[in-house]
N, C-alpha and C positions, 0 to 999 in steps of 0.2 A: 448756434443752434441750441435749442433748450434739451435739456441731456436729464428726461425722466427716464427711469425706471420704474420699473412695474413689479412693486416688490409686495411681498404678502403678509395681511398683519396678522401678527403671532399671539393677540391676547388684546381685549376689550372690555377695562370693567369701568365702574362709575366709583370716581373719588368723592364725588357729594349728589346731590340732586342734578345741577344741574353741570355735572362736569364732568365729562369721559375720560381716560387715561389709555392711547394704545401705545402697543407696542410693535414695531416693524421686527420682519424674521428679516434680516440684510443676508444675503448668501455669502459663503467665504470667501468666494471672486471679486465681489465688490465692496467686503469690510475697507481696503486698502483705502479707494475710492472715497468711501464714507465715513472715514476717520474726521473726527469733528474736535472742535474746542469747547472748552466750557461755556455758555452763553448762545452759543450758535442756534441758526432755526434750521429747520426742511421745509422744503414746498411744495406740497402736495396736489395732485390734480385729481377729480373724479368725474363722470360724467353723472350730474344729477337734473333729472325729469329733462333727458334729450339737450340736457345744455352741458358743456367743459367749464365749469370751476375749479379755479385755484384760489392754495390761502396759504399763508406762511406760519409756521407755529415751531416758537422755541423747545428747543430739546429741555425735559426736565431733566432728564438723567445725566452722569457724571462722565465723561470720558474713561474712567477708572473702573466703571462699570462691566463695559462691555453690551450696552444696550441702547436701543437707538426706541426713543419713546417721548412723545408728545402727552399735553392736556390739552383739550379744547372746552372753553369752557362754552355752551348753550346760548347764542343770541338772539332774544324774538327777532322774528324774520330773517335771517342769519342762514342763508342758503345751505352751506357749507357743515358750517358749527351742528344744524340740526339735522343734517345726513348723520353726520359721525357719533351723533348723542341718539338718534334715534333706531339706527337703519347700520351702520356697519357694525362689523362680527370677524369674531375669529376665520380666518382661510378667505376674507377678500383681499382682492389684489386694488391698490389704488399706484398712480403716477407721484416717485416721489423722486425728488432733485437731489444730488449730496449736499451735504451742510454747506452753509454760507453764514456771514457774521461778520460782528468785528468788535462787539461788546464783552468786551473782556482783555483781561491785561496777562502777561506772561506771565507762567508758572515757575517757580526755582525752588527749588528744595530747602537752599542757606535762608529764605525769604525770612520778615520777624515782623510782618506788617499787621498793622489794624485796620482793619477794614468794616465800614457801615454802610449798609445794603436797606433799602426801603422798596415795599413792594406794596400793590394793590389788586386784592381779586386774585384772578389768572395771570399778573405782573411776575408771581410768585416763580412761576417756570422756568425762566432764562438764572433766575435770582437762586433759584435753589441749587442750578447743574454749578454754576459760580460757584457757591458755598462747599458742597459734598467736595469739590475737584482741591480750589486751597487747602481744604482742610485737612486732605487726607496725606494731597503733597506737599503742606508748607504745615512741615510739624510745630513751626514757631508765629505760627499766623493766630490774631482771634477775631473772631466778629462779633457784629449786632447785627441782629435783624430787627425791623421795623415794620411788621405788618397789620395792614389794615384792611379788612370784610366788613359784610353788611354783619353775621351773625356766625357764634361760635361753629353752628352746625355748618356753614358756608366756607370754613376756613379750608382750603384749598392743600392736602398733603402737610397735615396735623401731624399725625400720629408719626412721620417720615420725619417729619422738623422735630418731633419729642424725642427720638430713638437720636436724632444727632447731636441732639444739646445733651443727651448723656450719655453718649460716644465722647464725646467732647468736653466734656464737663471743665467748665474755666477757659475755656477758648469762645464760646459759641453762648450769646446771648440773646433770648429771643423775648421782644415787648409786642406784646397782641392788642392792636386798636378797634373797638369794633363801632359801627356805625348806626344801628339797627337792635339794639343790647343795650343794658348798662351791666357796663361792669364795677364791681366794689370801689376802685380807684375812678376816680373823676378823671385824672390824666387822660386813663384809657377809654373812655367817652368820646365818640366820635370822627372825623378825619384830620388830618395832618391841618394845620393851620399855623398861619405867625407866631401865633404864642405859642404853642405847643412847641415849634421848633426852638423856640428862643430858650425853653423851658430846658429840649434836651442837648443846647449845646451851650446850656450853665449849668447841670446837674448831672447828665448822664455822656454826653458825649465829651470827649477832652480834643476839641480842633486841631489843638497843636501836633497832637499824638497821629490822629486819622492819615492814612497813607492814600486809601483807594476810596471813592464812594461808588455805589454803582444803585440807579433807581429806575423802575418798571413801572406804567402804570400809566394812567389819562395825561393827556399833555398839562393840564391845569395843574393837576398834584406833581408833576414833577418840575415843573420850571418855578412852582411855589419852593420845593425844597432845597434846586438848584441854587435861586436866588438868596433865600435868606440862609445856606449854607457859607456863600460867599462873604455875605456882610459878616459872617461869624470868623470868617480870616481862613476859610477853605480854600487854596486855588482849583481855579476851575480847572487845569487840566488833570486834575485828579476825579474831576465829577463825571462820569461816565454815563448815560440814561436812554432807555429803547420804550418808545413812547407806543400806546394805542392808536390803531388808525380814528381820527376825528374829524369831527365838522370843521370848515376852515373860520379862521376868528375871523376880526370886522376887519384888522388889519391885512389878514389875506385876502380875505375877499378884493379889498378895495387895487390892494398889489398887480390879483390876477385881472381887473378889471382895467387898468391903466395898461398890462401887458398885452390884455387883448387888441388893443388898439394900437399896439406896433406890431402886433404880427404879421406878416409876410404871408399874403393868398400863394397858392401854387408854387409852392417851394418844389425845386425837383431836390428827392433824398436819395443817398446813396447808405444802405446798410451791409458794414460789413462783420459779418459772423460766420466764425467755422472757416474760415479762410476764405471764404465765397462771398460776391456780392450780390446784393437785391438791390433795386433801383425802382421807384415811385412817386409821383408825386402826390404832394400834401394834399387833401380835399378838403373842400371847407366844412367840413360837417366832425373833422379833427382837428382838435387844437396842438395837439403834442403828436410825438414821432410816434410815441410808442401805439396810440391810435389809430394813427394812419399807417404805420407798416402791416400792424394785424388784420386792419381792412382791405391794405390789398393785396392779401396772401402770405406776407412775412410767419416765419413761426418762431418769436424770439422769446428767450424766458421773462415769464414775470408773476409776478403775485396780488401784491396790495392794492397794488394801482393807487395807493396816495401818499405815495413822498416817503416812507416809512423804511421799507425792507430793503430793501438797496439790490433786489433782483435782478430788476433791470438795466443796471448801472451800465454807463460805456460812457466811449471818449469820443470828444470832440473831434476829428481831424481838419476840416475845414469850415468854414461857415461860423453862422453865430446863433446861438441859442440861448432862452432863458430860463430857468426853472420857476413854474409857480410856488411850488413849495420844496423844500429841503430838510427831512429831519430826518437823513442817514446818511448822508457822506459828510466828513470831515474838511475843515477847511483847508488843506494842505490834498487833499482833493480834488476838488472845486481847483485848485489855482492852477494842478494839472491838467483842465481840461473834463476831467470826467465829471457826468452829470446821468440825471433821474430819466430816463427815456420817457416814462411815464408823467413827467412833470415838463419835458425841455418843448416850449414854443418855439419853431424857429422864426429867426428876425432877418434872414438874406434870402435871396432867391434860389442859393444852392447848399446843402449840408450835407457833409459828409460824415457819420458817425461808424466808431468801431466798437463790437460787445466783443471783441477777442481781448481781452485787458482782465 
């Protein structure tokens, strides 16, 4: 069962033009509940113009804080993003979920790690609760940050990232890319690219030394960084990355198009969540569960609805299914069964999936 609350937001202001910052009042009943990690999102539901929208957005703030607070940064057309930059205020109530995530690695106090963080735009959010949380508990930890905007005025919780680099001073390195700008240094001209990388992992970054990387941002900027991170002698299970929802590439496309043509008309589906079962079958006007159970009554959690936030996630028990797209569950995951409701085709005539997991 999807397990919102109807909690009320405590403070609403604008970090730049076009990007809002609220804060949730959590009640003291539910702090327990809504105890989150660094990196984590909430997901939020409102009814806007007679329709229920939801949307998933990383906590900026630090666990160590004591505050449960999102940015949304302004999207044309952007249903959601421009209620909350336009139209929400202090004392409304909106549906929001407890935290969920997985981006992010354990905290230890003995830690001594170096860790390099790249972010893009509103990437910056999940990237900053990360940073504040190390920093404060892994007294021997240092970073880099790596961020890039279209323009200095655009830069996304500036003056939060200036107040921690001298908090921190000698732990916490911050290089500003801007795209939209020149800045004095060439380096800093522009977006992340092959050279550029090559550039900072012969000069600035030391590979051998780097423990954690963790990068936010368009799927193109980050599987550019992931890749030529690796050629530079990074292991990937150190690269860590929670990507924007995007158009699918030529390569998906073509995936979910060859999928469509195994799919299984009339699947009977069995969900079960909250200990309770719903049963339905697939109709052809849905390609994935998570479609067809919301069309015929189901009420299960979700968000992005494209492969992204891992909301929806549940497990297989019976049957067989495929995901069109995957970019949040882990492969050790996947090999237990669990998949994207929102992405899984089925391929037998009967599936039985479970969101109690």
């Amino acid at each position: 069962m999807a397990k919102f609350h109807d909690i009320q937001v405590k403070d609403v202001y604008k970090e730049t033009a076009d990007c809002a910052v609220v804060t949730f009042d959590i009640p003291q009943e539910l702090k327990e509940n809504f105890a989150f990690e660094q990196g984590q999102h909430l997901t939020l539901k409102a009814q806007i113009d007679g329709e229920e929208v939801r949307r998933s957005y990383s906590l900026c703030s630090s666990p160590v804080d004591d505050l449960w607070r999102v940015a949304v940064k302004e999207i044309p057309g952007g249903k959601f993003s421009t209620f909350v930059n336009n139209k929400l205020s202090a004392g409304d109530t909106l549906g929001v979920m407890p935290p969920s995530g997985k981006f992010n690695t354990a905290v230890h106090q003995e830690n001594a790690k170096n860790y390099i963080v790249f972010a893009a735009g509103s990437g910056i959010t999940p990237i900053l609760s990360i940073i504040k949380t190390h920093l404060a508990l892994e007294p021997k930890s240092t970073f880099k940050l790596f961020y890039v905007n279209r323009t200095a005025k655009s830069i996304i919780f500036k003056e939060e990232i200036e107040q921690l680099r001298n908090q921190f001073f000698g732990r916490f390195e911050v290089f500003y890319f801007l795209t939209q700008e020149e800045r004095d240094i060439e380096f800093l001209n522009g977006r992340f690219s092959a050279e550029k990388l090559a550039f900072l992992t012969q000069h600035i970054i030391d590979v051998d030394t780097v423990d954690e990387c963790f990068i936010c941002g368009p799927e193109e900027m980050i599987f550019l960084i992931r890749d030529e991170l690796q050629k530079a002698g990074l292991d990937k299970n150190h690269i860590h990355y929670e990507l924007f929802v995007t158009g699918l590439s030529k390569e998906d496309k073509e995936r979910v198009k060859k999928l469509a043509q195994s799919r299984v008309e009339g699947t009977d589906v069995t969900i079960i969540d909250g200990g309770k079962q719903f049963h339905f079958v697939m109709a052809n006007e849905h390609d994935n569960i998570l479609d067809g159970a919301l069309s015929a009554g189901a009420d299960l959690p979700f968000a992005c609805k494209g492969g992204v936030c891992s909301t929806c996630k549940c497990k297989v028990v019976d049957g067989k299914v495929e995901m069109k797209i995957n970019y949040a569950l882990e492969e050790d995951e996947v090999a237990k069964g669990l998949v994207l409701s929102c992405q899984a085709v089925p391929l037998t005539d009967k599936v039985v999936v479970d969101f109690d997991v």
